[in-house]
C-alpha positions as CSV (number, residue, x, y, z in Angstrom):
1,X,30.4,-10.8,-17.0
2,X,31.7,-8.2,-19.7
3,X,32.7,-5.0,-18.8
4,X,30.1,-2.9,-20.1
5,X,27.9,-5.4,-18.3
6,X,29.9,-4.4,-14.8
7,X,30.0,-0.9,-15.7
8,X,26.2,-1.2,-15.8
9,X,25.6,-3.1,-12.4
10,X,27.8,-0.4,-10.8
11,X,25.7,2.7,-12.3
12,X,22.3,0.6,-11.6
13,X,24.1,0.2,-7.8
14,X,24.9,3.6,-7.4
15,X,22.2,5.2,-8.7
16,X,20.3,3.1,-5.6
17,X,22.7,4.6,-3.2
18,X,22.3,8.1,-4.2
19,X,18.3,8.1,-4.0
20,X,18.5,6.2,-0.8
21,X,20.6,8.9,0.4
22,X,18.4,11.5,-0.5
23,X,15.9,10.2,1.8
24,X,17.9,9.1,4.5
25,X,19.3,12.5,5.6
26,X,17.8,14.1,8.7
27,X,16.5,17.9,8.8
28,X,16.0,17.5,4.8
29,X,13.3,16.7,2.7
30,X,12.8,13.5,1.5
31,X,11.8,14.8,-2.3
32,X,14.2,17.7,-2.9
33,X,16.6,18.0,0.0
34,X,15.7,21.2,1.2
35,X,15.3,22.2,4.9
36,X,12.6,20.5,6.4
37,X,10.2,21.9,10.0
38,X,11.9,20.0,13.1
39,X,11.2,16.6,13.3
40,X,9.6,16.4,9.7
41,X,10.7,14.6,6.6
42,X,9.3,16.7,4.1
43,X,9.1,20.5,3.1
44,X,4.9,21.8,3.0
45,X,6.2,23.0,-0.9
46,X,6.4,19.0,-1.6
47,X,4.2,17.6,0.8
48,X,1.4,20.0,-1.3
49,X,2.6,19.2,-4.7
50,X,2.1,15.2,-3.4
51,X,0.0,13.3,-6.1
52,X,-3.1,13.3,-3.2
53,X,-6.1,11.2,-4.5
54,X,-8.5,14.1,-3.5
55,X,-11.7,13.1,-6.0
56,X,-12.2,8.9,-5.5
57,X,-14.8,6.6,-5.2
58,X,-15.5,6.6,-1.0
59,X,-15.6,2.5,-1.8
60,X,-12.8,1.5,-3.5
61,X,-10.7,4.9,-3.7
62,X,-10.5,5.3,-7.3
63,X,-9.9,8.1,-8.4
64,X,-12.9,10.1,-10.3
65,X,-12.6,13.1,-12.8
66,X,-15.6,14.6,-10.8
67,X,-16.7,14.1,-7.6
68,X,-19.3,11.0,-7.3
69,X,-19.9,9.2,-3.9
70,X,-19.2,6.0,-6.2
71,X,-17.5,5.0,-9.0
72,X,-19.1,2.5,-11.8
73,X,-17.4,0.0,-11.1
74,X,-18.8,-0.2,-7.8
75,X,-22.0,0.5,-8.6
76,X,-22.2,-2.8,-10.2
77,X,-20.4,-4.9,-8.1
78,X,-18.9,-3.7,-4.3
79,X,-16.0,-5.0,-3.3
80,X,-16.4,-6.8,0.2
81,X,-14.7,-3.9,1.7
82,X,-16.6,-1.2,3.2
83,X,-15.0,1.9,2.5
84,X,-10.7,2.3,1.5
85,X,-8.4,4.6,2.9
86,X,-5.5,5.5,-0.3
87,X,-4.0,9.3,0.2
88,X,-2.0,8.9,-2.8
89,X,-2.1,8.2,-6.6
90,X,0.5,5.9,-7.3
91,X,2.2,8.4,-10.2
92,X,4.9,10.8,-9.4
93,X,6.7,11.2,-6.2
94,X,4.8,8.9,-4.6
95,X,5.6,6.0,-7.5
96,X,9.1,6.5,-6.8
97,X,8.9,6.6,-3.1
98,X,6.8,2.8,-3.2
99,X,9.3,1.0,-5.9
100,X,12.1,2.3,-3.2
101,X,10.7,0.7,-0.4
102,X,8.9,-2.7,-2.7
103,X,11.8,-3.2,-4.9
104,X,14.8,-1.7,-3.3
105,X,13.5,-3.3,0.6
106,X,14.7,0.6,2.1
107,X,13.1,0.9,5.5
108,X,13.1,4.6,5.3
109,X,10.9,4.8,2.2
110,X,8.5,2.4,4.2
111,X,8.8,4.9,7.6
112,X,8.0,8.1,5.2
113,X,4.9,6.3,3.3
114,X,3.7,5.8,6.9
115,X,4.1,8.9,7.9
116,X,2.2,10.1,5.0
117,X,-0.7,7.7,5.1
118,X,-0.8,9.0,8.7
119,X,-0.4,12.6,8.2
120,X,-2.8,12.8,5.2
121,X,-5.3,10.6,6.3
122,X,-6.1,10.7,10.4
123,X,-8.4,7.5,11.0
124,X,-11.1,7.9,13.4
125,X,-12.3,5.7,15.2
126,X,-9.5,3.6,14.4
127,X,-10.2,0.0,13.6
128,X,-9.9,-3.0,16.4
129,X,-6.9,-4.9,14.3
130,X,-4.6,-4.3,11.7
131,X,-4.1,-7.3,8.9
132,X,-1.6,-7.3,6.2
133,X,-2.5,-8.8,2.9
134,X,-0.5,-12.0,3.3
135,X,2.5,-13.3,0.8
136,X,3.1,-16.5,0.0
137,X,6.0,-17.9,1.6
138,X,7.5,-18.9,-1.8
139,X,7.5,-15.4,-2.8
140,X,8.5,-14.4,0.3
141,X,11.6,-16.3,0.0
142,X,12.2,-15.2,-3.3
143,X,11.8,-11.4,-2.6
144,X,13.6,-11.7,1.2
145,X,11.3,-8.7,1.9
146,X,7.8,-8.9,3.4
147,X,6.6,-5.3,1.9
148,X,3.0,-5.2,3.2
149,X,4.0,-7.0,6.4
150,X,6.6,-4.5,7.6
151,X,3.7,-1.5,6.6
152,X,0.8,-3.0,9.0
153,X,3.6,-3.4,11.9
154,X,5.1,0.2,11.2
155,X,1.2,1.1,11.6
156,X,-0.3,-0.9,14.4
157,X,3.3,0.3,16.4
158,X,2.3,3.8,15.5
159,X,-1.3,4.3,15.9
160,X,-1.5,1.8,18.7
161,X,-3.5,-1.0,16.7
162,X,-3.5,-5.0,17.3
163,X,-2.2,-6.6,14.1
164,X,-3.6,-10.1,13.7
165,X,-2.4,-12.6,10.6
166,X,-4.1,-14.0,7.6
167,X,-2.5,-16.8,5.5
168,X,-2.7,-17.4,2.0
169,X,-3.5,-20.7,1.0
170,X,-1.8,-20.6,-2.5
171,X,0.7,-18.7,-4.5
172,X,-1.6,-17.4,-6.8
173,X,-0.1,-15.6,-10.1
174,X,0.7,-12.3,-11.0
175,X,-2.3,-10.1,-11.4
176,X,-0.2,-7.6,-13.2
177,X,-2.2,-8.0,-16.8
178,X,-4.8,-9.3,-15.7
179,X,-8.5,-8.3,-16.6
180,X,-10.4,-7.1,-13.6
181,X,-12.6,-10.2,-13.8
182,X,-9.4,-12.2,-14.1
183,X,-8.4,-10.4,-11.4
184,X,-11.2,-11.4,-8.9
185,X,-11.2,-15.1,-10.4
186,X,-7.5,-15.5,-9.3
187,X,-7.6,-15.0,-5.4
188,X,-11.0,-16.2,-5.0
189,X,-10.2,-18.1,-2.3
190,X,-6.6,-17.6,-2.0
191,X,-6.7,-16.6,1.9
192,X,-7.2,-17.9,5.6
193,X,-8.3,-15.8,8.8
194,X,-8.6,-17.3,11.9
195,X,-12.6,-17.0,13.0
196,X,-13.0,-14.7,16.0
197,X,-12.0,-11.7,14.4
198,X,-13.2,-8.4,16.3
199,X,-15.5,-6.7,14.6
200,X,-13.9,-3.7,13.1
201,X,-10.4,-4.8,11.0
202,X,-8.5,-2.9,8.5
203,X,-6.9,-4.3,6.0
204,X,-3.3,-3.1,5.1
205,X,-1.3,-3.1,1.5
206,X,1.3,-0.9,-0.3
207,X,-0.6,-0.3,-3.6
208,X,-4.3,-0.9,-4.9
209,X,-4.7,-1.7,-8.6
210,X,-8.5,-2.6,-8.8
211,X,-9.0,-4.0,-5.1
212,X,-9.6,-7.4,-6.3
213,X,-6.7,-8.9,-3.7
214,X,-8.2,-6.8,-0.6
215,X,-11.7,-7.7,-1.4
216,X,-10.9,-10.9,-1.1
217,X,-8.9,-11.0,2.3
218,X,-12.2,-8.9,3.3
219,X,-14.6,-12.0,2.2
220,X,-12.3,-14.2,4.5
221,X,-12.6,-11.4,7.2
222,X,-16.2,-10.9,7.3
223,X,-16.3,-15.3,7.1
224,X,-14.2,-14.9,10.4
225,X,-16.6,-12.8,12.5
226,X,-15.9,-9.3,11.2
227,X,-18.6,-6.7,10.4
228,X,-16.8,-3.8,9.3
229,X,-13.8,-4.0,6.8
230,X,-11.8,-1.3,5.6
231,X,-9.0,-1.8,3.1
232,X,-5.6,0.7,4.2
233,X,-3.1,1.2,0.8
234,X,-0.3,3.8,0.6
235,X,-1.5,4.5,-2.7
236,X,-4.4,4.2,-5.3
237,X,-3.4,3.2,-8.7
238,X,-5.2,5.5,-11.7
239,X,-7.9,4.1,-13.8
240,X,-5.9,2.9,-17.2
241,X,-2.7,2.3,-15.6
């Protein structure tokens, strides 16, 4: 390795270190290190300036340049899922917060997206189970991180919620790229529930694109004995993007 290559790796590493620091540190805020309420991890300046999906579809949390119970898209086809819970657009702040905790595996970003979904969005009645959108043990390996796994536990230990399992049956490909029909066509299928589900479940992820993956965990969920699904993400990602 040259050394312009190591000098790289080393600013790359630190820079790592430094924003994990910045949300690590107790009694300041997570987003600009200023003094935080006791016992919270963010300021109300930041928590308000949050990129909060206010205006979505109730359906499939998109978010909508004018308020509309639904948007188009699931006008012409619903997504197995009943309704979705997404606080956030994934832009901004929040953006940065999820690649910490997906692609940098920091706990602490995962703890503060939780507290967020939480904080932003109380659930009531809550659901009978928790399940996370399952990964593929290949890609598990590959990763060494189970993102949406650690979520749904850091949620059912929180809100006091069963979390049951789903498998998936085969590591399908990226959907980044994909066409929203693509989309569907490539985990059609792809996962396993046990039957005897109870009948309300939520289903848990970091990041919805175009719902494709949860609506089809939902289809094996409502195959399994469930009659209410929701679908859970931290964030909601903007139409175009």
């Amino acid at each position: 390795m040259t050394a312009e290559k190591v000098a790289r790796l080393s600013a790359h590493v630190w820079r790592w270190i430094d924003q994990a620091a910045s949300i690590a540190l107790p009694g300041q805020c997570a987003f600009c290190m200023g003094e935080t309420p006791a016992g919270q991890a963010w300021c109300d300046a930041c928590f308000a300036a949050l990129p909060w999906n206010r205006v979505a579809c109730r359906r499939c949390a998109e978010p909508l340049a004018r308020p509309a119970a639904l948007c188009g898209h699931c006008l012409r086809a619903a997504p197995a899922f009943d309704v979705t819970r997404a606080p956030l657009r994934y832009e901004d702040a929040a953006q940065m917060l999820l690649q910490r905790f997906k692609f940098a595996a920091q706990p602490r970003a995962g703890t503060l997206l939780a507290s967020l979904f939480i904080a932003a969005m109380p659930v009531t009645p809550l659901p009978d189970a928790l399940i996370a959108v399952p990964t593929h043990p290949q890609r598990r390996r590959e990763r060494g991180f189970d993102h949406g796994a650690w979520l749904s536990r850091e949620l059912s230990r929180r809100l006091g919620v069963p979390l049951l399992h789903a498998w998936r049956e085969r590591d399908t490909p990226t959907q980044r790229g994909l066409t929203r029909q693509a989309r569907r066509g490539n985990v059609r299928g792809a996962f396993r529930v046990a039957p005897g589900l109870p009948a309300r479940v939520a289903l848990v992820d970091d990041v919805m694109t175009t719902g494709s993956t949860l609506s089809a965990l939902a289809e094996s969920c409502r195959g399994s004995g469930a009659q209410q699904v929701e679908a859970w993400a931290m964030a909601r990602t903007p139409r175009g993007v």
